[in-house]
C-alpha positions in Angstrom: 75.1 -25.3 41.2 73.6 -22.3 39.2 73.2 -20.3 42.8 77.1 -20.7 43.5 77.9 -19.9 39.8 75.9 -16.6 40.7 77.3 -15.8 43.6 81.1 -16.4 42.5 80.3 -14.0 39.4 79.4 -11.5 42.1 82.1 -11.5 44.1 84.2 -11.3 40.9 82.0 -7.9 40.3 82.3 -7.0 43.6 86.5 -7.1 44.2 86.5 -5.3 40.5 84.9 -1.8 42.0 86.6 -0.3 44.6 86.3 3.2 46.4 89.0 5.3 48.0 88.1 7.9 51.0 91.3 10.6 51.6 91.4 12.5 54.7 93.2 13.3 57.6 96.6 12.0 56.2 94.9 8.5 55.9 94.1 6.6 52.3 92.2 4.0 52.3 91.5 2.0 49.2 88.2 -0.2 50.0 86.9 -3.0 47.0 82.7 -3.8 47.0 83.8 -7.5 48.9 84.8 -5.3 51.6 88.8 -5.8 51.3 91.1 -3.2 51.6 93.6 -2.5 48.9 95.2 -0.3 50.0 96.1 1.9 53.0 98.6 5.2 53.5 99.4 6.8 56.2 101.0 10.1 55.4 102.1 8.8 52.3 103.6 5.6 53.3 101.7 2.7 52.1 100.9 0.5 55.5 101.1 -3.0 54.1 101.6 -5.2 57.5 98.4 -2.9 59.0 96.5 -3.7 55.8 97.1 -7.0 56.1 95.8 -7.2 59.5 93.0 -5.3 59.0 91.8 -7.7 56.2 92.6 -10.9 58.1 90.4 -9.5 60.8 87.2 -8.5 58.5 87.2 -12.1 57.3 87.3 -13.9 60.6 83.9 -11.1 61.8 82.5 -12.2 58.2 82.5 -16.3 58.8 81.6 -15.6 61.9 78.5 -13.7 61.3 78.1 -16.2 58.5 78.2 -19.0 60.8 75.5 -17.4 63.0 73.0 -16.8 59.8 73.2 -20.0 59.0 72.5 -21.2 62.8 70.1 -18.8 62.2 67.9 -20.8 59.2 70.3 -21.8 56.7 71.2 -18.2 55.9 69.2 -16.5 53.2 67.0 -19.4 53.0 65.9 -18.4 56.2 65.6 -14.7 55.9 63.2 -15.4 52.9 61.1 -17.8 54.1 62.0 -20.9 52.2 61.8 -19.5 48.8 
């Protein structure tokens, strides 16, 4: 219970800090759980693309979720039981 408490107080952390990256015409706004926030194209905020975008980078992240815990029971198994 305390290790999911941790790790939900994380995340919270995580989707607080963000970083933006301008160039080319693109503006991409990018929070530390790896979600966009935003994203312009020349100025026009590209909600529908966003939206995509994100939908996609959570399906690749239970996937390779799925395969760490396949894997070993996911950090469990990276560290050797612990």
């Amino acid at each position: 219970m305390q290790l999911r408490s941790q790790a939900l107080e994380m995340q919270k952390r995580l989707r607080a800090q963000a970083v933006t990256v301008e160039e080319n015409g693109f503006k991409i706004v990018v929070n530390g759980a790896q979600e966009i926030q935003g994203l312009e194209i020349n100025g026009e905020e590209q909600k529908k693309l966003r939206e995509a975008v994100n939908k996609s980078l959570k399906k690749s992240q239970e996937i390779a979720a799925k395969h760490m815990q396949q894997m070993g029971g996911g950090l469990g198994g990276l560290l050797g039981g612990i």
